[in-house]
C-alpha positions in Angstrom: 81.7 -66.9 -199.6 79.3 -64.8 -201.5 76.7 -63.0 -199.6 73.0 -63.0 -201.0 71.0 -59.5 -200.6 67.1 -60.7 -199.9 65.6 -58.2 -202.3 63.2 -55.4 -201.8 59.3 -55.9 -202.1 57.8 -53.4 -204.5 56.1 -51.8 -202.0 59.3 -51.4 -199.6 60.6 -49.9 -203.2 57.8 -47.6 -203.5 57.4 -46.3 -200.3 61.6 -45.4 -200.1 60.9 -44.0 -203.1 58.0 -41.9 -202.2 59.2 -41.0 -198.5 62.4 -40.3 -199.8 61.3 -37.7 -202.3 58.4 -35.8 -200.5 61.5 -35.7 -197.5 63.6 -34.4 -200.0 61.1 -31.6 -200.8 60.4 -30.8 -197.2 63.5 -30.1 -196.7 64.6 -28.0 -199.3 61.3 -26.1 -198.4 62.4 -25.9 -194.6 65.8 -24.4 -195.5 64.6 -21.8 -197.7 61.7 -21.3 -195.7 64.0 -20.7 -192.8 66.6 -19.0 -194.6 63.8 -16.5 -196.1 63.0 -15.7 -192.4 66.1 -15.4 -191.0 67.3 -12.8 -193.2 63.7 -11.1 -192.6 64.0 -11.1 -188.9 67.9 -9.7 -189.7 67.1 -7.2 -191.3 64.5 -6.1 -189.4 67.2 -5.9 -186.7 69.7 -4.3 -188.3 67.0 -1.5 -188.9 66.4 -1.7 -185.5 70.3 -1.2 -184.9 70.6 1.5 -187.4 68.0 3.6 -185.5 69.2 2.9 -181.8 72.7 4.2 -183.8 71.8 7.5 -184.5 70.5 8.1 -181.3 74.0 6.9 -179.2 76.0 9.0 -182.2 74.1 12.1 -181.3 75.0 11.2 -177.6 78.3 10.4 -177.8 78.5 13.9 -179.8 77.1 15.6 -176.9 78.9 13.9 -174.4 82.1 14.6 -176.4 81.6 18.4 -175.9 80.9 18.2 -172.7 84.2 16.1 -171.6 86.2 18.8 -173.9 85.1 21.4 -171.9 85.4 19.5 -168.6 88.7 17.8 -169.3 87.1 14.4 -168.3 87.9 11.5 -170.4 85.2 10.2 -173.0 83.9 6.7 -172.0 81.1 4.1 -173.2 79.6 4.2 -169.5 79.5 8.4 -169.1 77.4 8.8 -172.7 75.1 6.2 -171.1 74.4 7.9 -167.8 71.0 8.8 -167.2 69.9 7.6 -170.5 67.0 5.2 -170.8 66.6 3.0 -173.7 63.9 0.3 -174.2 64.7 -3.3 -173.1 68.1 -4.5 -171.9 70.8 -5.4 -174.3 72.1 -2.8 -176.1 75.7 -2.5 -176.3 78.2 1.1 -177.2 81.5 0.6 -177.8 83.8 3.9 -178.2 86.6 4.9 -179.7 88.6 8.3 -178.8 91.7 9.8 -178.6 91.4 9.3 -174.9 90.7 5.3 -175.1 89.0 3.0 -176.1 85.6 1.8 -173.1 82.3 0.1 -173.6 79.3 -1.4 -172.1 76.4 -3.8 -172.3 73.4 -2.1 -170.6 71.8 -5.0 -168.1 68.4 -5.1 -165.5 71.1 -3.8 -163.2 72.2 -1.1 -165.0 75.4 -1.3 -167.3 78.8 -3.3 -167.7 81.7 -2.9 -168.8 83.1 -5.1 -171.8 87.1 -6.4 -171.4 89.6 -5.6 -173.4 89.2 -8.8 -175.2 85.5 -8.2 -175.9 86.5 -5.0 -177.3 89.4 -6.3 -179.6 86.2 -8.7 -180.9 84.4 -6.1 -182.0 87.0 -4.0 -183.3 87.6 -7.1 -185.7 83.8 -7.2 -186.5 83.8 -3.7 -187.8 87.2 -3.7 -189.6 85.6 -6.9 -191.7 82.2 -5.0 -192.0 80.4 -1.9 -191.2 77.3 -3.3 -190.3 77.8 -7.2 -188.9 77.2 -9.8 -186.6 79.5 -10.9 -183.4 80.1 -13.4 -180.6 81.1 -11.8 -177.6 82.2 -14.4 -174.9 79.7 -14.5 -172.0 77.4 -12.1 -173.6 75.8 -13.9 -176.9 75.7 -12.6 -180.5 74.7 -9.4 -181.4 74.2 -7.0 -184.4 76.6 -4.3 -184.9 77.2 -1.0 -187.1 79.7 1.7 -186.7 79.4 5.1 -187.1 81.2 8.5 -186.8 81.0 11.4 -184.4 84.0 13.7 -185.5 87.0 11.8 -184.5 85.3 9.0 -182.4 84.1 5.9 -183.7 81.0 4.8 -182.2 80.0 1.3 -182.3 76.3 0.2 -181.7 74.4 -3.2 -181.0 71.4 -4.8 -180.1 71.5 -8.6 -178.9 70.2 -11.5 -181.3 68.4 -13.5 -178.9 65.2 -13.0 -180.1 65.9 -14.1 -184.0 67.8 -16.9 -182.5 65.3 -17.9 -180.6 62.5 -17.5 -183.2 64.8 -19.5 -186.0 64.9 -22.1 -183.2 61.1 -22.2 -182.4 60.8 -22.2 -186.5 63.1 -25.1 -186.9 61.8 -27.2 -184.3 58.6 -26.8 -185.5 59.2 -27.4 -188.9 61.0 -30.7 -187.7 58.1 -32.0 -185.8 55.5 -31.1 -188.6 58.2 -32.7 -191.2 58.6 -35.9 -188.9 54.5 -35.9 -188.5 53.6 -35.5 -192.2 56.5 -38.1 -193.4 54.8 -40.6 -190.8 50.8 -40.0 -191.9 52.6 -40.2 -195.5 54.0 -43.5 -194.9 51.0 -44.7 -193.5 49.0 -43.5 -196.5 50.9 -44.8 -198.7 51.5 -47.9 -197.0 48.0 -48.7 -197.2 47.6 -47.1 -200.8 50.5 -49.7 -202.2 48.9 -52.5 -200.1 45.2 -52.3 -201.5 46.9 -51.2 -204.9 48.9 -54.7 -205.0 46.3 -56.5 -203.8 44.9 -57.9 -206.8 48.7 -58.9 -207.6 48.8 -60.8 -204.7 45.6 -62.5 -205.6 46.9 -63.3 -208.7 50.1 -65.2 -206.9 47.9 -67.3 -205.1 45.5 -68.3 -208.2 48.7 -69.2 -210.0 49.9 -71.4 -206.7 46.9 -73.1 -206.2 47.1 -74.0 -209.9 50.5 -74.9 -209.9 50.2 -77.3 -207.2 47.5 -79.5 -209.3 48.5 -82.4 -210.8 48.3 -81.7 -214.5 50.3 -84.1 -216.1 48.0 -87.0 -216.1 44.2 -88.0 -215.9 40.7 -85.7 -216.7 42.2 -82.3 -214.8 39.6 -79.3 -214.9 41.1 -76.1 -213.5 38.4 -74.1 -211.7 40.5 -71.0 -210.1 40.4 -68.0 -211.3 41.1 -64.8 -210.0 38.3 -63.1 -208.5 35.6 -60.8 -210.6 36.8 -57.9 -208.0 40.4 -57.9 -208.8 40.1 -58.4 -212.5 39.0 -55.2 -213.5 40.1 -54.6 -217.1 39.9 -50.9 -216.9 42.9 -51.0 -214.0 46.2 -51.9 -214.9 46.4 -55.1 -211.9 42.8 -55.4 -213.3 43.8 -55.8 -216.9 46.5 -58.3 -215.2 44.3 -60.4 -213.8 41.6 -60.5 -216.5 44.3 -61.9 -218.8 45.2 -64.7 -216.4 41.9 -65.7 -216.3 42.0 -65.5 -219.8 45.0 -67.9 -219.8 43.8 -70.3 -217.4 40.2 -70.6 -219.5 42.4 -71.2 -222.7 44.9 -73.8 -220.5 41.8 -75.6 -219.3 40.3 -75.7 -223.1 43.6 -77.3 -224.4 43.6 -80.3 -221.1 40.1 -80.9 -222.0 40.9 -81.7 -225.6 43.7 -83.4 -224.3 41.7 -85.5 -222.2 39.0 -86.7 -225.1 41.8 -87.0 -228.1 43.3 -89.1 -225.1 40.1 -91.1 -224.4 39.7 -91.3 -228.2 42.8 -92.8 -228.5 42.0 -95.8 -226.1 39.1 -96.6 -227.0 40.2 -97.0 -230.7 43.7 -99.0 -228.8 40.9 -101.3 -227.2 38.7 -101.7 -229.8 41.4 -102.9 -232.5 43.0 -105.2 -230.5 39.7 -106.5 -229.5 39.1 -106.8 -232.6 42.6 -108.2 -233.8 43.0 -111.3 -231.2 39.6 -113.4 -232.7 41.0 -113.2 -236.6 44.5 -113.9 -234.7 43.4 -116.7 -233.1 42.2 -118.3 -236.0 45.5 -117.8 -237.8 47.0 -119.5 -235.4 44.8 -122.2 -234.6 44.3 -122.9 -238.4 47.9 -123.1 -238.4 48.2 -125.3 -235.9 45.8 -127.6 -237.5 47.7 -127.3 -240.9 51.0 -128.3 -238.8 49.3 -131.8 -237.5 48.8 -132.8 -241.2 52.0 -134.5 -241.7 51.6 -135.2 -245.2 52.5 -131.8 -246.1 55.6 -131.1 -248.3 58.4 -129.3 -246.0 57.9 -125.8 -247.6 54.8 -125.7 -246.6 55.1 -126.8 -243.1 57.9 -124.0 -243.0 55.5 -121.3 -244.0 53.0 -122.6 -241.5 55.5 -122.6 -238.8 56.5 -119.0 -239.8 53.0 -117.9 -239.6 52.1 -119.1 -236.8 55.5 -117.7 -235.2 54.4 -114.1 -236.6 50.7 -114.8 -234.9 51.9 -115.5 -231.5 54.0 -112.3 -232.1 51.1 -110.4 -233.3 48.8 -112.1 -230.7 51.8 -110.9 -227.5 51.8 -107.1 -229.3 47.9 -106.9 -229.4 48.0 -108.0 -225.9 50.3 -105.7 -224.4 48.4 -102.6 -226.4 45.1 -103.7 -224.7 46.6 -104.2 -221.2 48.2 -101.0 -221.6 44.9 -99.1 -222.6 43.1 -100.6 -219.7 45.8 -99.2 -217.5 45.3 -95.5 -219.2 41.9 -96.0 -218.3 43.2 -96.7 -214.5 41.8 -100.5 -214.8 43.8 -102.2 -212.1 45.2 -106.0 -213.3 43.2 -108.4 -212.1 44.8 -111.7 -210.6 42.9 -115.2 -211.1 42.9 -118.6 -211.6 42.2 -120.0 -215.5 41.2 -123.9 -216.3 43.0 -125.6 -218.6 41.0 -127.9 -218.9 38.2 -126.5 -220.6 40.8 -124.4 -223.0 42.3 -128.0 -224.3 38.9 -129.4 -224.9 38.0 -126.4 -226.7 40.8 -126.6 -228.5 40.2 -130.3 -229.2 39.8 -131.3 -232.7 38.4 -134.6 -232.8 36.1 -136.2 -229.9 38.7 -138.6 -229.1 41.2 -136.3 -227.8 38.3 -134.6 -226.4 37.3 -137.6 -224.4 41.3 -138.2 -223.5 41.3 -134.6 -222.3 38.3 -135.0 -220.3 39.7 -138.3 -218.3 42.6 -135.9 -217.3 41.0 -133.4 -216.2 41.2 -133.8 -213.0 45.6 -133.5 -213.1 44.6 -130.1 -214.9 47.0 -127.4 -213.6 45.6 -124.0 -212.3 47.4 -121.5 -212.7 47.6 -117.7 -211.3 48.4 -114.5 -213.8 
């Protein structure tokens, strides 16, 4: 069985269309927006990085000089000692012919990085000079290597802080993307809604005209769509002054309906009242004609033919007048007619009169 889809209102249209759109925009604003930053707040690191740098490379230098002349071995955690540097977090990795050591200075002083931390950044640096890595149980941090003679110094600062700004960025461009999509829908919710409005008022001018009965009888069609929503210099406006348009011009045509109707009848009455008297006389003259019966057989045939073609005429004339009285909604009308008085009416001679009148009181009645 073949499902049906209900289809979508033109505002539901509009407003997917709309939301859908400015959502699209916001978010290829957010991720350039964000992306813009991000590479801002990088590179201010890396300067940041490439200054702290110099300053380990002229230490580890030192240091280096000193251990040759001592004989001690070269490590991350002796170039550090008694050194102060701003903030926790930085992090010198070495690389000598003695070994290869390194720390992450902490509120507590320093620590030492494993062996798998170091093979990390050993990667890092291979890839790239100056890059970011993930150390496990430490966090990301920016990196760049440099030389002191023949040990490699590596130097980084931790990326918390962009991290957490991109975050605080992003969340905050969520929430002011979710807020402005929701006032946006409400605006233009109630935009498309007083927009259509006239359309809808059109729709129910058309139904309450629709449900009147137009087929029959004097029908005068007095809805229209209001003055207010049939402003021409709007499109819905223009709309709805060209139904009223319509409906003045339908209304104009049912009236003339109506009177060539009405015209119609009356003429329908009027000739077959005026056909039954000269009708009546045909046939009553006929009838007279018939009683003679002296007359020579062609004659009486043509008689009888035209008073056959009377009664036919006279049963046509009645059924256009009873049907012009029921145009005009005339209801039939049921009573009782005298014979009687018809047949001494139709009496010709006072004899028949007077034979007529003795019976009168056997007279049927009879009920149309």
């Amino acid at each position: 069985m073949r499902m049906t889809h209900r289809p979508l209102t033109l505002q539901t249209r509009l407003m997917a269309a709309v939301i859908g759109f400015v959502s699209l925009i916001l978010i290829i604003v957010a991720v350039i927006t964000s992306a813009t930053l991000g590479q801002a707040l990088e590179g201010r690191l890396q300067d940041q990085v490439g200054t702290t740098a110099s300053q380990t490379t002229y230490l580890v230098a030192n240091q280096a000089r000193v251990s040759a002349l001592s004989g001690e071995p070269l490590t991350a955690k002796t170039v550090l000692n008694g050194q102060h540097f701003q903030g926790p977090g930085l992090l010198l990795a070495i690389a000598s012919p003695d070994g290869a050591s390194g720390v992450v200075v902490t509120p507590d002083g320093t620590a030492d990085l494993t062996d798998k931390q170091l093979l990390e950044i050993n990667d890092a640096v291979k890839a790239a000079p100056n890059t970011a890595v993930a150390l496990e149980g430490l966090g990301s941090f920016r990196v760049t290597v440099r030389e002191a003679g023949a040990v490699a110094v590596v130097t980084g600062l931790p990326r918390n802080e962009v991290q957490s700004t991109m975050a605080q960025l992003l969340t905050v461009i969520a929430l002011a993307t979710l807020g402005g999509l929701i006032l946006l829908a409400l605006t233009t919710a109630v935009t498309i809604r007083l927009s259509l409005r006239p359309l809808r008022a059109m729709a129910g001018t058309a139904t309450r005209v629709a449900n009147q009965p137009l087929d029959r009888g004097e029908v005068t069609i007095t809805e229209r769509v209001p003055a207010s929503e049939a402003d021409p210099r709007t499109e819905t406006g223009l709309l709805g002054a060209s139904l009223n348009k319509l409906l003045d011009h339908v209304n104009d045509s049912l009236a003339s309906r109506q009177q060539n109707e009405e015209r119609m009848r009356r003429f329908v009455a009027d000739a077959s009242h005026e056909l039954r008297t000269p009708l009546a006389s045909i046939r009553g003259y006929s009838e007279l004609s018939l009683r003679d019966r002296s007359l020579p057989e062609t004659t009486q045939t043509s008689l009888e033919r035209i008073q056959a073609q009377s009664l036919r005429m006279t049963r046509l004339v009645e059924d256009l007048l009873l049907l012009a009285r029921l145009d005009e909604g005339q209801e039939l009308v049921h009573g009782s007619v005298d014979l009687t008085q018809l047949a001494l009416e139709g009496s010709p001679t006072p004899a028949r009169r007077h034979r007529s009148t003795a019976g009168a009181s056997m007279s049927p009645r009879i009920r149309w």
